[in-house]
C-alpha positions in Angstrom: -13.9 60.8 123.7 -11.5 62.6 121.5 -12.5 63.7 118.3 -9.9 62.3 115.3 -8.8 65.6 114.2 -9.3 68.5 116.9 -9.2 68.9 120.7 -12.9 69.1 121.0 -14.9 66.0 123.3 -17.1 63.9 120.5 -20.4 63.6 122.4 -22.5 60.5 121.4 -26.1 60.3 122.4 -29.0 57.6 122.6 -32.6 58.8 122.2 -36.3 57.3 121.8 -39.4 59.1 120.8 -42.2 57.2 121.7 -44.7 56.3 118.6 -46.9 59.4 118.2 -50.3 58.6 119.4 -48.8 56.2 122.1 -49.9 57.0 125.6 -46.2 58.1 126.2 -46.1 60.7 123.3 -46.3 64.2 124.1 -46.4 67.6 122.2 -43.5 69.3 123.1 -41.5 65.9 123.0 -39.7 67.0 119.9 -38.9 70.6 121.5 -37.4 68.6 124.3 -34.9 67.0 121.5 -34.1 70.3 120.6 -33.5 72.1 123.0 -31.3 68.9 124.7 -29.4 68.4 121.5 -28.5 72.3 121.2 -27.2 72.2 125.1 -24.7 69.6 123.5 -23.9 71.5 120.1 -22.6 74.3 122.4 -20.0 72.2 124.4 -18.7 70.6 120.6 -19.8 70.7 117.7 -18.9 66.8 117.8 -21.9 65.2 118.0 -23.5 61.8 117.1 -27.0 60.7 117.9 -28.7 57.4 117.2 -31.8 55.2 119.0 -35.4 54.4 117.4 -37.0 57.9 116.7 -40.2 56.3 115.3 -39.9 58.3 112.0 -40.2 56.6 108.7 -38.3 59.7 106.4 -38.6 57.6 102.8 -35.5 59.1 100.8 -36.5 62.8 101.4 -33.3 64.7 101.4 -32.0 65.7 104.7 -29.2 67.9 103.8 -29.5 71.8 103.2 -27.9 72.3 99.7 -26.1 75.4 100.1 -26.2 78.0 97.7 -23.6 80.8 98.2 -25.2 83.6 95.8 -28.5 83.0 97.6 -27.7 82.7 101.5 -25.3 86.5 100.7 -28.8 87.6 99.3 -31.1 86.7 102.1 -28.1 87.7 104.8 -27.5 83.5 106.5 -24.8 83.8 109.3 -21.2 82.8 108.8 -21.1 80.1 111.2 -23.9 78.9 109.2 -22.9 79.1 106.1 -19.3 77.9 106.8 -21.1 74.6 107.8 -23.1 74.1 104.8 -19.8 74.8 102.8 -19.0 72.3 105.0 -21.2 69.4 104.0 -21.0 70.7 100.3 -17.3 69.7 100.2 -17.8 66.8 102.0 -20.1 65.7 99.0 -17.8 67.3 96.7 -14.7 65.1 97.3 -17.7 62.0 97.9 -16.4 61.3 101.8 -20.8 61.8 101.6 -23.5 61.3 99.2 -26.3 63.6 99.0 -29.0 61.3 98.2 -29.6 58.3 100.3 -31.0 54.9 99.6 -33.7 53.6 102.0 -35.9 50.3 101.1 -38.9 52.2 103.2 -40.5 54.1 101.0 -42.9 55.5 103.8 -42.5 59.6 105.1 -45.0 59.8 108.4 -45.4 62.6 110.2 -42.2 62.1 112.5 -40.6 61.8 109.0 -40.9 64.7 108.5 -40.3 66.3 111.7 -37.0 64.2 111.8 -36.0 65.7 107.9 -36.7 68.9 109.3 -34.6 69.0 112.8 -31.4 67.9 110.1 -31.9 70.5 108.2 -32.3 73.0 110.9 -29.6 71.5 112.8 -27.0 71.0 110.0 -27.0 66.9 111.1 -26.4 63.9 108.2 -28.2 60.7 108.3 -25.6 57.7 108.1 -28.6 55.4 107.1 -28.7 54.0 103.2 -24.8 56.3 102.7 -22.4 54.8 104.7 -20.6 51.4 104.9 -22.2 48.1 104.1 -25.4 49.9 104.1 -24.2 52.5 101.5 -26.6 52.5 98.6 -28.8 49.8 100.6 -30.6 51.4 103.2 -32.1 48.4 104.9 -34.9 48.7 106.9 -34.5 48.5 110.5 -37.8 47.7 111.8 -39.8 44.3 111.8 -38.6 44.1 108.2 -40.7 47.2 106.9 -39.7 49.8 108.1 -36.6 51.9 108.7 -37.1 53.9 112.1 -33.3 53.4 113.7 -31.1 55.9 112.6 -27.3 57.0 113.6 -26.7 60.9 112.7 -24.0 62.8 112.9 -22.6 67.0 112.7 -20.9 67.1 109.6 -17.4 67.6 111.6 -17.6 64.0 112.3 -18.6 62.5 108.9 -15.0 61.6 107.9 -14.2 59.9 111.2 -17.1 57.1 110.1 -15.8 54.4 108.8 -18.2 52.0 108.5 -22.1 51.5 109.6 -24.4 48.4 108.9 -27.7 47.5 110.1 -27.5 43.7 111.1 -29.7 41.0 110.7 -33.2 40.8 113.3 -32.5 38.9 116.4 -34.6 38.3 118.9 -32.1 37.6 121.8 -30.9 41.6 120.9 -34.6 43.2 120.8 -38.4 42.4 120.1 -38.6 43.7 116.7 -35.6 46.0 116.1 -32.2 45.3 114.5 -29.3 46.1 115.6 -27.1 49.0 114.4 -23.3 48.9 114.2 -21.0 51.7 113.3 -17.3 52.4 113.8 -15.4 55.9 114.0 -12.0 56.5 114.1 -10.9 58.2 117.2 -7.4 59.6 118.1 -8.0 58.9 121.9 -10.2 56.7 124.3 -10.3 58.9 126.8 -9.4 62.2 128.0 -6.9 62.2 130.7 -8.0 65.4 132.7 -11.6 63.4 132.6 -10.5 60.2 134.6 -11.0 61.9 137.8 -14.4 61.7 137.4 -14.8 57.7 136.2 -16.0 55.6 139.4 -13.5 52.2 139.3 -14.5 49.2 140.9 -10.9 48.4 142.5 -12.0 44.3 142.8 -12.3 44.6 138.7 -9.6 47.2 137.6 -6.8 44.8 137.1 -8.3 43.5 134.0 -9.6 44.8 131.4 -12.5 44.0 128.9 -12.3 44.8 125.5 -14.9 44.1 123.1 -14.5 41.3 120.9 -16.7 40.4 117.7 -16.2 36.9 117.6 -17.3 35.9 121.4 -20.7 38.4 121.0 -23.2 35.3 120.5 -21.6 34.4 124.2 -22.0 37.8 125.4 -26.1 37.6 124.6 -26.1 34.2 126.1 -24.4 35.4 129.4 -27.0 38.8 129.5 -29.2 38.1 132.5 -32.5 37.7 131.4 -34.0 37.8 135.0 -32.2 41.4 135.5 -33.6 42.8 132.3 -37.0 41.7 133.0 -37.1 43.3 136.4 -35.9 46.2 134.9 -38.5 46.1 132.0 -41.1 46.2 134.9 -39.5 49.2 136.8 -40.3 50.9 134.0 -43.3 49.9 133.5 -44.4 50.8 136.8 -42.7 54.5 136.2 -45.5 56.6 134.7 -44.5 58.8 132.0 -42.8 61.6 132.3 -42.9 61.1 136.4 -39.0 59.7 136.8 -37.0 61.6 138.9 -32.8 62.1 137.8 -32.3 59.4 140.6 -34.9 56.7 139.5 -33.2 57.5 135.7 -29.7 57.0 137.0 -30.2 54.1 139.0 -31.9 52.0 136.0 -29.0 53.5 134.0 -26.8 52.2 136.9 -28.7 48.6 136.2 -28.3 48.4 132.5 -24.5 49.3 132.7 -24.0 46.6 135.1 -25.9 43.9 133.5 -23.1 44.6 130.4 -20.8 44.9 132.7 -21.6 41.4 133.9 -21.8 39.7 130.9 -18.6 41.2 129.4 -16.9 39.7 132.3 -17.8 36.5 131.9 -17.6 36.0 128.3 -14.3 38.7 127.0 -10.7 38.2 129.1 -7.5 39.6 129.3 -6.2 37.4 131.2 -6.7 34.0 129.3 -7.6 32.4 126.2 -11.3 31.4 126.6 -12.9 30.4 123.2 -16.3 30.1 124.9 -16.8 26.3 124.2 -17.0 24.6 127.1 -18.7 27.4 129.0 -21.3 26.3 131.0 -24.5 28.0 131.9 -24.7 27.9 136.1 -28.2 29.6 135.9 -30.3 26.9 137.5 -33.3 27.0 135.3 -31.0 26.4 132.0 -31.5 22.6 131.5 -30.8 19.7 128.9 -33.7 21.5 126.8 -32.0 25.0 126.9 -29.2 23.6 126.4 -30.6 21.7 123.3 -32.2 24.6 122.1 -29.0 27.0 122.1 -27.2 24.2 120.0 -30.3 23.8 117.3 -29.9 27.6 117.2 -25.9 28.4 117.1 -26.3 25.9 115.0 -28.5 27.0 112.5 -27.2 29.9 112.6 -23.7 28.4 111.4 -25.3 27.5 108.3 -26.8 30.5 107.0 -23.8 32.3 107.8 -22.2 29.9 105.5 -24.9 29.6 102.7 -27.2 32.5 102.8 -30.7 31.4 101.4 -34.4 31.3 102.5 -34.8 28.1 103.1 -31.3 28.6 106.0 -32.7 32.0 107.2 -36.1 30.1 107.9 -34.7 27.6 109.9 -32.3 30.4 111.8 -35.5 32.3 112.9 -37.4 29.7 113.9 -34.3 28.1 115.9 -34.3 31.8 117.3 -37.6 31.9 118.2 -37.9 28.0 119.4 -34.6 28.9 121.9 -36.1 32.2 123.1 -39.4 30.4 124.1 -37.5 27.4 125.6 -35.6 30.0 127.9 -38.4 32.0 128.9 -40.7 29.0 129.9 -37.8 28.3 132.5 -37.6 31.4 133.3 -40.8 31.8 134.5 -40.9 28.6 135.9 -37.9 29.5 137.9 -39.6 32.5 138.9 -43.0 30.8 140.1 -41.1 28.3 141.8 -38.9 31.2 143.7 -42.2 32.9 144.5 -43.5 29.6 145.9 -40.5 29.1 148.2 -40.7 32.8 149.7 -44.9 32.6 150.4 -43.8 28.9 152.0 -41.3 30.8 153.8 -43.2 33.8 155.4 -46.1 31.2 156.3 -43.8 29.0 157.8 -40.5 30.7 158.4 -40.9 34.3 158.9 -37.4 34.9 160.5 -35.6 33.5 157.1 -37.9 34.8 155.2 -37.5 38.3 156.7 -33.6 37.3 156.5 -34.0 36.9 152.5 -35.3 40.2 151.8 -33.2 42.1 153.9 -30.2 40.8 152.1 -31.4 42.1 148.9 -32.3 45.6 150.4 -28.9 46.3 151.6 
């Protein structure tokens, strides 16, 4: 991507830190970050980082105040310094606020590890400044805790325009909200870069573009089977084992699981308001059916009157639908596993036939 105001590529990245203590926590984890996130800062210095970090950072500033009197007296490099002048005028003329709000009043140890690498690295929390969230700061975390955070070098602060944490959903994660935020960009993509995008000829004559209204049918069409399958790859995957392939290829998965969906619920081609879509998957019944109704429904009504009494009923629609669907899944999935033992006991040859059509 194309920063808004220079010729420099904006380079966005996604990261998780595992809970310290976990078993997948490690001690140089947050060198790693470093040292990966300065490899970027030396192609641009266009960068914007978000994921779950597992830090709770309470409202513990984490901008370096510049002073110019004192950085001339202890000798602070140009570059340096021009950056915090940087971030001072961005305060200055309010495009940023120095303090932030943030309804966690928690700092853990990560906390301060995260406050710390923004300092060092010169990089501004969007959480609790920006957008709908601006003087907010909603947690982000089973309704707690704030641990998701979007970040960005000061360069692309004014190209933010706007960032909201949404409401918990359980089709989206287990216990995470979602985190939306929009930048203004001059291009989509570079042109001397297009070389190196792969194109699926059967799907380039249309294209997908996102659209806000039809994203309740793009987390219906997400196949649930594919992201479960993938959930036990990486189960499987010890720590810190993965090769670059085994990474790319689940990468590979994800992207076309999205891909998937967004081609069956967005179009180019065709006015599709997503009413009379039907759901083909054989497990999804009368009672999912039922289920996804109570729960678009419900969810209707609390978008229109916003109360306890409407969010209740929308997360216990949620929760009733997402149970519904998973019994089916699974008893779609004992039932397939039932077929292929029948199969192998009885007719090896198709049996054999099955699997080597999903191998290839």
């Amino acid at each position: 991507m194309k920063n808004c105001t220079d010729s420099k590529d904006t380079y966005v990245g996604l990261v998780y830190l595992p809970p310290e203590g976990s078993k997948y926590a490690h001690a140089e984890m947050w060198d790693e970050f470093q040292f990966e996130f300065s490899r970027i800062k030396s192609l641009s210095d266009n960068v914007i980082i978000m994921g779950d970090f597992n830090s709770r950072t309470s409202t513990h500033s984490d901008i370096l105040y510049s002073d110019d009197f004192l950085c001339n007296q202890v000798g602070i490099d140009d570059e340096l310094l021009e950056e915090l002048n940087y971030v001072k005028l961005l305060i200055d003329v309010q495009i940023i606020s120095y303090d932030r709000c943030n309804e966690d009043k928690v700092l853990n140890n990560y906390g301060r590890k995260l406050i710390d690498f923004c300092k060092s690295n010169n990089v501004v929390i969007l959480n609790g400044r920006f957008g709908e969230d601006r003087m907010v700061g909603k947690v982000t975390c089973k309704d707690v805790s704030t641990v998701d955070y979007v970040m960005a070098t000061p360069q692309c602060l004014h190209c933010v325009n706007n960032f909201k944490v949404c409401n918990f959903s359980e089709f989206l994660s287990d216990v995470h909200c979602s985190l939306i935020f929009e930048i203004v960009l001059r291009h989509q993509y570079s042109q001397q870069n297009t070389d190196h995008i792969h194109i699926n000829e059967s799907a380039s004559h249309s294209y997908r573009r996102w659209n806000a209204n039809k994203k309740d049918v793009f987390i219906e069409n997400i196949d649930i089977k594919a992201v479960q399958d993938i959930q036990t790859l990486m189960a499987n995957t010890a720590a810190g084992s993965a090769t670059p392939e085994e990474v790319n290829s689940i990468a590979e998965q994800i992207r076309n699981i999205y891909l998937a969906s967004a081609t069956h619920s967005f179009s180019s081609s065709y006015h599709d308001t997503g009413r009379n879509r039907k759901n083909n998957r054989k497990w999804f019944g009368r009672k999912c059916q039922a289920a996804r109704r109570k729960y678009h429904l419900s969810r209707r009504r609390y978008n229109v009157l916003k109360n306890e009494n409407n969010l209740k009923e929308m997360k216990e629609a949620s929760k009733e639908y997402k149970q519904t669907r998973n019994t089916f899944i699974e008893k779609e999935k004992h039932d397939t596993e039932s077929r292929l033992n029948n199969l192998r006991t009885n007719k090896p040859k198709d049996y054999w036939k099955i699997l080597n059509r999903f191998r290839k």
